[in-house]
KOLGUGU-64082 format. One record per residue (C-alpha): residue in three letters; x, y, z. Coordinates in steps of 0.001 Angstrom, whole numbers. Layout:
<nodes>
+------+---------+---------+---------+
| resn |       u |       v |       w |
+------+---------+---------+---------+
|  ALA |       X |       Y |       Z |
...
+------+---------+---------+---------+
</nodes>
This chain:
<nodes>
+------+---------+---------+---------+
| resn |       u |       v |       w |
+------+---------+---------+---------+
|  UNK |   27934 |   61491 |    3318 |
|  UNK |   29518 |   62891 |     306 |
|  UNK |   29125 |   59688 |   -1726 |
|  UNK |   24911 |   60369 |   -1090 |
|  UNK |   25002 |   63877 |   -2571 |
|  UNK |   26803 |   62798 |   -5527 |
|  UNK |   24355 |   60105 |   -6119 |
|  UNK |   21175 |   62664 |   -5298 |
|  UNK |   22544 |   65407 |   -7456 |
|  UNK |   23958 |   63265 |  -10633 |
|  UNK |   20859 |   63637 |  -12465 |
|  UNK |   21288 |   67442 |  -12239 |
|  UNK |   25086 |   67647 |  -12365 |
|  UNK |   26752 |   65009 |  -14501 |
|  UNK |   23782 |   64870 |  -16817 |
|  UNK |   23639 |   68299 |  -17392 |
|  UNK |   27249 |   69629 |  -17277 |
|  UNK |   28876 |   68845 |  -20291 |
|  UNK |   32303 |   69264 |  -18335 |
|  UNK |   31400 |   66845 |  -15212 |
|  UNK |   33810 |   64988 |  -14119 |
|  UNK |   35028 |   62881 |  -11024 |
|  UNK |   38578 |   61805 |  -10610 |
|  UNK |   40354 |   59276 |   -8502 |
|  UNK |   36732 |   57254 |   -7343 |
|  UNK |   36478 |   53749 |   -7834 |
|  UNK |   38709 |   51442 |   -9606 |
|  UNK |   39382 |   49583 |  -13422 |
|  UNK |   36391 |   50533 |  -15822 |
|  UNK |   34442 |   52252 |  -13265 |
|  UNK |   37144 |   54902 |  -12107 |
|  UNK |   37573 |   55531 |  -16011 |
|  UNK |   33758 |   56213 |  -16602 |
|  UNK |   33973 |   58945 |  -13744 |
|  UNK |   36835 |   60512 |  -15056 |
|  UNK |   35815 |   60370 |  -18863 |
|  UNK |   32016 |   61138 |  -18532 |
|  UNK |   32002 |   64225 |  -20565 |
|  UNK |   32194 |   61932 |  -23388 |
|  UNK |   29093 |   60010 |  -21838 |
|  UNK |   27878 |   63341 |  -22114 |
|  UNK |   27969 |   64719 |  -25555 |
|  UNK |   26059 |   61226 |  -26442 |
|  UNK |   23618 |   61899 |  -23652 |
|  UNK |   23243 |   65708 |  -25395 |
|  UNK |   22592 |   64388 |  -28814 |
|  UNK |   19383 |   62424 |  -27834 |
|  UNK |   16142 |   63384 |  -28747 |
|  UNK |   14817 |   65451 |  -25512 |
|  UNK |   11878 |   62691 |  -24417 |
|  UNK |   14975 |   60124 |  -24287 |
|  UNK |   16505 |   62441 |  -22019 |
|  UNK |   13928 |   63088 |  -19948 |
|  UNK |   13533 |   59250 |  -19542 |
|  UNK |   16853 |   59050 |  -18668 |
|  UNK |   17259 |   62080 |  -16645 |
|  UNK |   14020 |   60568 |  -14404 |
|  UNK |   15356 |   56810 |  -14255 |
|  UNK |   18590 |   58295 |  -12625 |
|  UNK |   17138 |   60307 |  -10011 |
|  UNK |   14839 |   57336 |   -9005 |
|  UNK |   17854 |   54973 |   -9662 |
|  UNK |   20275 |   56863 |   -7421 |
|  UNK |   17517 |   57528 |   -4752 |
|  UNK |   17329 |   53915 |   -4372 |
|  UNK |   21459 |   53297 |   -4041 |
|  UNK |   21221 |   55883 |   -1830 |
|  UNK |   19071 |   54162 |     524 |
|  UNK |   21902 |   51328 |     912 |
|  UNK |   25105 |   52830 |     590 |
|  UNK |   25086 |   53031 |    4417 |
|  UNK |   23667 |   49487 |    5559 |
|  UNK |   25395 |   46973 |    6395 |
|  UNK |   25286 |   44073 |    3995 |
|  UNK |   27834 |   41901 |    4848 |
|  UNK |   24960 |   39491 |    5850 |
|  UNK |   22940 |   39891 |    2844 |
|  UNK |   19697 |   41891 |    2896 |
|  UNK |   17316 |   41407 |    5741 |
|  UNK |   14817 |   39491 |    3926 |
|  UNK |   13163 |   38842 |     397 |
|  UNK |   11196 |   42196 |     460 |
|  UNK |   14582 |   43810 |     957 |
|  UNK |   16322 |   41782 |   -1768 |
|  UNK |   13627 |   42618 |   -4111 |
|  UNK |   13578 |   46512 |   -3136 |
|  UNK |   17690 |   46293 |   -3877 |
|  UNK |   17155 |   44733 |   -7467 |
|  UNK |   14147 |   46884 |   -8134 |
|  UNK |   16313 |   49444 |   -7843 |
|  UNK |   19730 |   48613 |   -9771 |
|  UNK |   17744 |   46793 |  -12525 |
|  UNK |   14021 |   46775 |  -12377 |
|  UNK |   14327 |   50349 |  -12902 |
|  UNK |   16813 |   49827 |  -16021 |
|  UNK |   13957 |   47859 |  -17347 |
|  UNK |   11384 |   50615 |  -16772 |
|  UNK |   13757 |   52924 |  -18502 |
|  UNK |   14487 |   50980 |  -21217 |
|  UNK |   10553 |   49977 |  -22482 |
|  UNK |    9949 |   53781 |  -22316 |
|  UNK |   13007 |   54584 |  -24239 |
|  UNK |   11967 |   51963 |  -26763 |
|  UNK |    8522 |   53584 |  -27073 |
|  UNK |   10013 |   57255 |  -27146 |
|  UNK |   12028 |   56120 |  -30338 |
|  UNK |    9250 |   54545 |  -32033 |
|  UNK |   10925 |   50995 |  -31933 |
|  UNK |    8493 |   49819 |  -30111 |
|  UNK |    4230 |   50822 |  -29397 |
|  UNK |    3771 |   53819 |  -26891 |
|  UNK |    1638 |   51139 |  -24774 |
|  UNK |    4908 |   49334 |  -23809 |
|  UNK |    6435 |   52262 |  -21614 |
|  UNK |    3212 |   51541 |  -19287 |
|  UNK |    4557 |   48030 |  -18958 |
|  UNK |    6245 |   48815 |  -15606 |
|  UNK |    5469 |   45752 |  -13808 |
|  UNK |    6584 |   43271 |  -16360 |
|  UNK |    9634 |   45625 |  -17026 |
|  UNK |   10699 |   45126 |  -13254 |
|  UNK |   10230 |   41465 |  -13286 |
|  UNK |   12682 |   41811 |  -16647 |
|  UNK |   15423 |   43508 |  -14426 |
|  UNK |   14800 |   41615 |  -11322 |
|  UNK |   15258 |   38451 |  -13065 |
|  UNK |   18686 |   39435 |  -14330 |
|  UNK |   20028 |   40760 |  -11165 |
|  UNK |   18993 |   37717 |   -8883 |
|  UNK |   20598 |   35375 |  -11445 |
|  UNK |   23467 |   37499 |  -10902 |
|  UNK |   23565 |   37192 |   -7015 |
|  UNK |   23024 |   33675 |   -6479 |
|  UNK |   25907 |   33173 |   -9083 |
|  UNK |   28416 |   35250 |   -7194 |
|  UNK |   27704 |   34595 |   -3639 |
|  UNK |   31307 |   33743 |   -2588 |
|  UNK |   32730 |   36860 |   -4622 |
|  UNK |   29974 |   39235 |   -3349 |
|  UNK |   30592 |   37489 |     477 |
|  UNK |   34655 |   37747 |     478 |
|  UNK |   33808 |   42044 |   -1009 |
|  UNK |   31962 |   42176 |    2449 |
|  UNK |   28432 |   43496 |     114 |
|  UNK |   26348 |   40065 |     179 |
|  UNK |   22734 |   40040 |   -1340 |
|  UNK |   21070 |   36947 |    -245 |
|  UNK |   18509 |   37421 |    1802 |
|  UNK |   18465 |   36539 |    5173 |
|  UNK |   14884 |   35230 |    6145 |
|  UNK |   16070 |   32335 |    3378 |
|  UNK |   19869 |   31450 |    4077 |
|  UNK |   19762 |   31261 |    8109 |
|  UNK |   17116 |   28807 |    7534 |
|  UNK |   19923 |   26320 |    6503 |
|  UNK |   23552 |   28234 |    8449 |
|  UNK |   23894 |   26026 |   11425 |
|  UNK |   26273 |   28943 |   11857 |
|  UNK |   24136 |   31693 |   11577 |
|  UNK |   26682 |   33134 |    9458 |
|  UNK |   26439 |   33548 |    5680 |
|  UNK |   30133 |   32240 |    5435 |
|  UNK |   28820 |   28848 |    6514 |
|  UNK |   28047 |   27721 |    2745 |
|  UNK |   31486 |   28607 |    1920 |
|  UNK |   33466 |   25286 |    1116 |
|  UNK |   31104 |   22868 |    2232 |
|  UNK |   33065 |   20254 |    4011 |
|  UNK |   30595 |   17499 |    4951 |
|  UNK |   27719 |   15882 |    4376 |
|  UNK |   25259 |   17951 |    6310 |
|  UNK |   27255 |   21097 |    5677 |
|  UNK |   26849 |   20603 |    1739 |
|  UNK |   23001 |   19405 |    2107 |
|  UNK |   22587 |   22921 |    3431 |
|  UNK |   24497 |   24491 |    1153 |
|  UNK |   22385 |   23107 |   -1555 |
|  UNK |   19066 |   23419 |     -97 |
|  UNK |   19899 |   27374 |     532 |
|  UNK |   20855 |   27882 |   -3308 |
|  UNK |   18013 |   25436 |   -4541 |
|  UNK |   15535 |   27842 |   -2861 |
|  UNK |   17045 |   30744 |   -4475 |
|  UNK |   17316 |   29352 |   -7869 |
|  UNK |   13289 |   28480 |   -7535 |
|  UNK |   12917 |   32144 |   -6135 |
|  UNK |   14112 |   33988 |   -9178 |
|  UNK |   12630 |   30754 |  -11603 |
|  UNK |    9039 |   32453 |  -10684 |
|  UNK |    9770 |   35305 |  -12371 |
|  UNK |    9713 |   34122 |  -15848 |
|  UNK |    6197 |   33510 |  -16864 |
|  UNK |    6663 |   37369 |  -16333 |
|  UNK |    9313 |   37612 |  -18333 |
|  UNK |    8582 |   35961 |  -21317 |
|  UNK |    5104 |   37748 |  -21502 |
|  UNK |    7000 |   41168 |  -21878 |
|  UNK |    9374 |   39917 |  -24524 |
|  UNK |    6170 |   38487 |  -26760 |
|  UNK |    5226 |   41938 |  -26852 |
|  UNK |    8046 |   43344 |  -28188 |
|  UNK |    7593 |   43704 |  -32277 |
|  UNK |   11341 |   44970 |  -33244 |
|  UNK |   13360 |   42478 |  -34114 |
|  UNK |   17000 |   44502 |  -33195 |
|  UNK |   14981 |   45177 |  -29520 |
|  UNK |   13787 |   41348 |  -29228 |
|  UNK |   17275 |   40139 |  -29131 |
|  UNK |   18459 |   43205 |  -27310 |
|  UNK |   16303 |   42085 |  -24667 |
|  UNK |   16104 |   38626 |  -25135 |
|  UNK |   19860 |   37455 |  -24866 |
|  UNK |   20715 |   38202 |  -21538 |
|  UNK |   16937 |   36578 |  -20624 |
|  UNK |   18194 |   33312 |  -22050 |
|  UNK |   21542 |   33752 |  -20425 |
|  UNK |   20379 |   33802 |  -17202 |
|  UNK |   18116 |   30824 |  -17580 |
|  UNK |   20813 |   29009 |  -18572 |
|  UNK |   22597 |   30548 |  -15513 |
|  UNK |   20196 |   28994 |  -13072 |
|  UNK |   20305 |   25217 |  -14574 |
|  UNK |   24187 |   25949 |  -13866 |
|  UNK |   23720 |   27013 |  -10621 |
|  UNK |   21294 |   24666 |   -9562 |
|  UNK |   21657 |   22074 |   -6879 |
|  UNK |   25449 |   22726 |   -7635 |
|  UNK |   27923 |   23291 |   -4995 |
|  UNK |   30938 |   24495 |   -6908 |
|  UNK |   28988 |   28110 |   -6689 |
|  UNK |   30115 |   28066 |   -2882 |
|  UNK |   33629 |   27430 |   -4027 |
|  UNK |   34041 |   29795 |   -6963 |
|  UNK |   31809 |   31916 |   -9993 |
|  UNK |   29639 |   29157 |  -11842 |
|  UNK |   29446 |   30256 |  -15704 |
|  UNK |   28247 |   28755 |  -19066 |
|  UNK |   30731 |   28178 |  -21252 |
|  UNK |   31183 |   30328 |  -24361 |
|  UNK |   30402 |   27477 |  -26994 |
|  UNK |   27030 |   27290 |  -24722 |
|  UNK |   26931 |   31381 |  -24876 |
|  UNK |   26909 |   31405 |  -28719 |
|  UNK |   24575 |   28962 |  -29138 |
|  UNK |   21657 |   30904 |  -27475 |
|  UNK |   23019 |   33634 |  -29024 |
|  UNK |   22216 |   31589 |  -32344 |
|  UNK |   19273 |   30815 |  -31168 |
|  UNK |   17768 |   33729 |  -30181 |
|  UNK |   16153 |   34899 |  -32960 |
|  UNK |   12517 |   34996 |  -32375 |
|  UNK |   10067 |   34418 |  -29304 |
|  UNK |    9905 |   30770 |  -30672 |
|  UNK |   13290 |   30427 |  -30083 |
|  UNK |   13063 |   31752 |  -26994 |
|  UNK |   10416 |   29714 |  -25399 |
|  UNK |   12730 |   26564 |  -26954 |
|  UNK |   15543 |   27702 |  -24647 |
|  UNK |   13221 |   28499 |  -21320 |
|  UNK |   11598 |   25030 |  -22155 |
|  UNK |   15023 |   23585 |  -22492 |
|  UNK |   16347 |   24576 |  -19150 |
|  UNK |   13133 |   23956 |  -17351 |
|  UNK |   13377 |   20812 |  -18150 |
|  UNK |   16987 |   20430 |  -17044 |
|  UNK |   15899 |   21477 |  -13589 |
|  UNK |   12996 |   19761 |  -12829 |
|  UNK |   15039 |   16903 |  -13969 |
|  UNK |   17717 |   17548 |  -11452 |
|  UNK |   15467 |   18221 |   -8880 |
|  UNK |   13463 |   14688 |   -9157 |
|  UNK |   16719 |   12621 |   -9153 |
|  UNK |   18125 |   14386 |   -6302 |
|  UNK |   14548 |   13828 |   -4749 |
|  UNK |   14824 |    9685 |   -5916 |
|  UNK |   18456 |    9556 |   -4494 |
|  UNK |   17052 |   10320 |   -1355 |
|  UNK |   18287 |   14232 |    -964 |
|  UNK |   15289 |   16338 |     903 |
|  UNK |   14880 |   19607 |    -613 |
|  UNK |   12376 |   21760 |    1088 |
|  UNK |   11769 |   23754 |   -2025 |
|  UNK |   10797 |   20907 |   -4171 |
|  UNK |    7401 |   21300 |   -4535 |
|  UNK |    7926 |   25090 |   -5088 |
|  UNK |   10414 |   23874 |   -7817 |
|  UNK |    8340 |   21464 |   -9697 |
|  UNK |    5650 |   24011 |   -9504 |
|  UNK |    8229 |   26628 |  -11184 |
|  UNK |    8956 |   24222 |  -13976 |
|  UNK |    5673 |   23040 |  -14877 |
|  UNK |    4546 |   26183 |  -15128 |
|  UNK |    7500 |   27142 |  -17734 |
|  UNK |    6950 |   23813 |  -19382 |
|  UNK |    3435 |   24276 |  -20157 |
|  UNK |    3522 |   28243 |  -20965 |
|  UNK |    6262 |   27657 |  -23472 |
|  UNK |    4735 |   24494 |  -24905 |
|  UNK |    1179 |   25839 |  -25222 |
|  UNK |    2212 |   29074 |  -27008 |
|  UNK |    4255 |   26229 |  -29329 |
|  UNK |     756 |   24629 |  -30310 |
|  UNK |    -717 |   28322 |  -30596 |
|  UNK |    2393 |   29127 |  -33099 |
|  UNK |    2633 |   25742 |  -34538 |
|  UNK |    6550 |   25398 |  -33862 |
|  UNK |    8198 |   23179 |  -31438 |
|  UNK |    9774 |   23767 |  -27863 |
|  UNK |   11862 |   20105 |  -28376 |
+------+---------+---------+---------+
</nodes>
């Protein structure tokens, strides 16, 4: 498949000819990065060689990965959550990786944080599931789904990923909910991980770098949470909401204020869903996810002497 060897040789082709170039691939933004790379390029050239080499390493791995699923089928979703974590390992986990050694290779940041690979991954993979569960019906009507399939036929009487789409009664939209709910908790156990890399990071320009799109996504999931308008369109925070945690973003303080702050939100919803009588099967995995937030944010707090209210 020619799109395969184009992925396979990028690292050796686009990244090292300064005249590389693909015409008439893709469309919008994407078809004009293909056909404009050289200028990619001369940037790329101008880097200190260990950034390169970061770079040049992240893409083979990166496009090795891609590679792997350009030919499935995922108009079901992945198979199950191992799959779905392999997919996001590889589109942003491994953008994390590459980024904390690029911060170290600069000097921004301690050499010690380009062995954070772990915590790096959880970075990325928290980013990209956000991402999913937010654009299930887009990703579902492109025919390239992501949810995983050991959790969503759990709840398609249909057996068909569709199913959640429009939720027309009761016991349809119960479903519907219970599918994203588990989801939402899925990606929610990620961020003890991710706010443990972030308080390592000691430049200020990196924090927020990092940090913004962590806080976005939290934010994200109280959105997306136990709300079925994400089967009927994209669910998004509103800008005056965007700017704000922008604002607030400053520091990991400020950070834990925000986690704390939509942890809260969500346990909320899920107990009064729970005390209006709505079974979630996740709950317990929920309240679990929250707590844990809740008190990790609100211990470092007392250790910093700020507040998380």
């Amino acid at each position: 498949d020619e799109k395969v060897k184009v992925l396979l040789a990028f690292h050796k082709t686009a990244l090292v000819d300064p005249e590389w170039k693909m015409m008439g691939c893709g469309e919008g933004d994407e078809r004009r990065l293909l056909e404009e790379f050289p200028k990619c390029h001369s940037v790329f050239a101008a880097l200190r060689e260990d950034s390169r080499r970061v770079i040049s390493d992240i893409t083979l791995r990166m496009a090795t990965g891609m590679a792997e699923f350009v030919d499935k089928d995922l108009g079901q979703g992945t198979i199950d959550v191992k799959q779905y974590n392999r997919y996001c390992h590889f589109v942003a986990g491994l953008v994390g990786e590459g980024l904390s050694r690029l911060f170290s290779a600069s000097g921004l940041e301690k050499p010690a944080l380009a062995t954070e690979l772990y915590l790096s991954d959880q970075m990325g993979l928290f980013l990209q599931k956000t991402n999913i569960i937010r654009d299930y019906l887009e990703d579902y009507v492109d025919g390239r789904a992501f949810w995983p399939q050991t959790v969503w036929k759990k709840y398609s009487a249909s057996g068909d990923l569709g199913y959640f789409a429009n939720p027309a009664t009761v016991e349809h939209e119960t479903a519907a909910l219970n599918c994203i709910d588990e989801l939402v908790t899925d990606a929610l156990e990620l961020v003890p991980d991710c706010l443990s890399y972030l308080s390592k990071l000691r430049c200020a320009e990196v924090f927020r770098f990092c940090a913004i799109p962590q806080v976005m996504a939290i934010a994200t999931l109280d959105k997306c949470y136990h709300n079925k308008d994400v089967f009927s369109g994209v669910v998004k925070i509103r800008k005056g909401m965007s700017c704000a945690l922008i604002n607030g973003t400053t520091d990991i303080n400020g950070v834990h204020s925000i986690f704390h702050r939509f942890a809260s939100s969500i346990l909320r919803q899920a107990e009064l869903s729970r005390k209006n009588g709505f079974e979630d099967p996740s709950y317990e995995r929920t309240v679990k996810a929250c707590t844990t937030i809740l008190e990790l944010t609100e211990t470092e707090a007392k250790r910093s002497g700020s507040s998380v209210v």
